[in-house]
C-alpha positions as CSV (number, residue, x, y, z in Angstrom):
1,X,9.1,-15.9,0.8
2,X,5.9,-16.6,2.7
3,X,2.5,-17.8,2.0
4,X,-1.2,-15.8,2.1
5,X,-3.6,-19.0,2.3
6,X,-7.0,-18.0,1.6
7,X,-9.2,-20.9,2.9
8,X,-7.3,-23.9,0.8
9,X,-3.8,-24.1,-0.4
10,X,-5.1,-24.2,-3.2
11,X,-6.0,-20.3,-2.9
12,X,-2.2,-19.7,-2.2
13,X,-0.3,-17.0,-3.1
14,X,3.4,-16.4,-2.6
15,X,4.3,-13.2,-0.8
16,X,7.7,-11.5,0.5
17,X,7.7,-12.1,4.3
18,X,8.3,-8.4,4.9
19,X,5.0,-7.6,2.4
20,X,3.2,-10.3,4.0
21,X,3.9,-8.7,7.4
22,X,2.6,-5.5,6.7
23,X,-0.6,-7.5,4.6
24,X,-1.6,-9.2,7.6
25,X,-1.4,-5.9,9.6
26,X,-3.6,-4.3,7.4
27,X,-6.4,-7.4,7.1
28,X,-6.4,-7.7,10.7
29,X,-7.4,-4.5,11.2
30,X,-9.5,-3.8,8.3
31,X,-11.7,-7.3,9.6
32,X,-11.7,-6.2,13.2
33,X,-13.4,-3.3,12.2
34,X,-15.7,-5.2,10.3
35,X,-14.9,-4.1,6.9
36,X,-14.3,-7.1,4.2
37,X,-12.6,-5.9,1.6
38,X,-11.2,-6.7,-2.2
39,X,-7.4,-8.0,-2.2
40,X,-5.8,-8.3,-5.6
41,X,-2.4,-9.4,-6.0
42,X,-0.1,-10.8,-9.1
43,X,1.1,-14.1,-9.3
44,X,4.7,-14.5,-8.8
45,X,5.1,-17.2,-11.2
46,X,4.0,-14.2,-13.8
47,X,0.5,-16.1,-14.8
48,X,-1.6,-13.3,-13.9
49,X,-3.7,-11.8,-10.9
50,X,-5.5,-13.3,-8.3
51,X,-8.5,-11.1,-6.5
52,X,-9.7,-12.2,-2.9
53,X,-13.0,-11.1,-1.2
54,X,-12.1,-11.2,2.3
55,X,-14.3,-11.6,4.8
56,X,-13.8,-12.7,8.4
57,X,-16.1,-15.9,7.8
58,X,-13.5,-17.8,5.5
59,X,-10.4,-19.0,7.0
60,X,-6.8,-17.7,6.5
61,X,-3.2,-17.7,7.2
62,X,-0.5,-15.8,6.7
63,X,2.6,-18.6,6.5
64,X,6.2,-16.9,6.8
65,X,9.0,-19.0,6.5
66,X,11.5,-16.6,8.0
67,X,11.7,-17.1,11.9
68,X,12.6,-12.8,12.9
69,X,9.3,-10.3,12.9
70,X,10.4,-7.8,10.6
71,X,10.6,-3.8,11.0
72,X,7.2,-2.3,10.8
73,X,6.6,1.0,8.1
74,X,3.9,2.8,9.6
75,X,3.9,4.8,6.2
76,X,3.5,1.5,4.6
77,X,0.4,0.4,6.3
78,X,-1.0,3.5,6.0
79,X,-0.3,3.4,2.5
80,X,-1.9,-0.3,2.1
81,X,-5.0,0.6,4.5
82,X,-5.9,3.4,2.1
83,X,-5.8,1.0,-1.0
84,X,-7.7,-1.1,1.1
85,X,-10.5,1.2,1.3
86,X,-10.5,2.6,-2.2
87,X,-13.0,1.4,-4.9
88,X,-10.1,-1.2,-6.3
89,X,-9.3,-2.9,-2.5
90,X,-5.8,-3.7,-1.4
91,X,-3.2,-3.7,-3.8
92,X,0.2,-4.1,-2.9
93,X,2.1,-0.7,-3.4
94,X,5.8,0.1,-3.2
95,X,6.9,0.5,0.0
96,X,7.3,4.4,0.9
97,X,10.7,5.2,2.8
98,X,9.8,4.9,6.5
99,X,8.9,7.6,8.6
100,X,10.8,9.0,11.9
101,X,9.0,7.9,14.9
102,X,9.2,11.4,16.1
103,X,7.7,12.5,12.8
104,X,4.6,10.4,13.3
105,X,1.3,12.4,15.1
């Protein structure tokens, strides 16, 4: 289980390390292309949601407690990228079964 940080730990949320590997993918390259963005994400603890405006001018971290870099889906972030860009933001969706590498254009 790892940790999304938005600027305190107070603005914590708990996150899957294998999620939270493909959420950091996505916000890195949603921000380097200069495009904050709405993230909204439940509360594992089951007291609600939580909804982030991120922007590259407050600090973040994504803190995974496992030590291996998991397997990236390529379907997955294109999945999240395109939630990140509708009129909701990111959201995270069920992962999709991963696409062959010789499948991908």
């Amino acid at each position: 289980m790892g940790r999304f940080i938005y600027d305190t730990n107070a603005n914590a949320v708990d996150i899957e390390d294998r999620t939270l590997a493909h959420l950091r993918i996505v916000v890195m390259n949603k921000l380097r292309r200069g495009e904050p963005f709405m993230f909204d994400v439940e509360i594992g603890d089951g007291s609600g949601r939580r909804s982030f405006w991120v922007h590259p001018s407050v600090p973040m971290q994504f803190h995974f407690y496992g030590s291996r870099q998991p397997k990236i889906n390529r379907a997955w972030i294109e999945e999240l990228m395109l939630a990140a860009s509708g009129p909701s933001g990111l959201t995270i969706v069920p992962e999709p079964p991963d696409e062959p590498l010789d499948a991908v254009g």
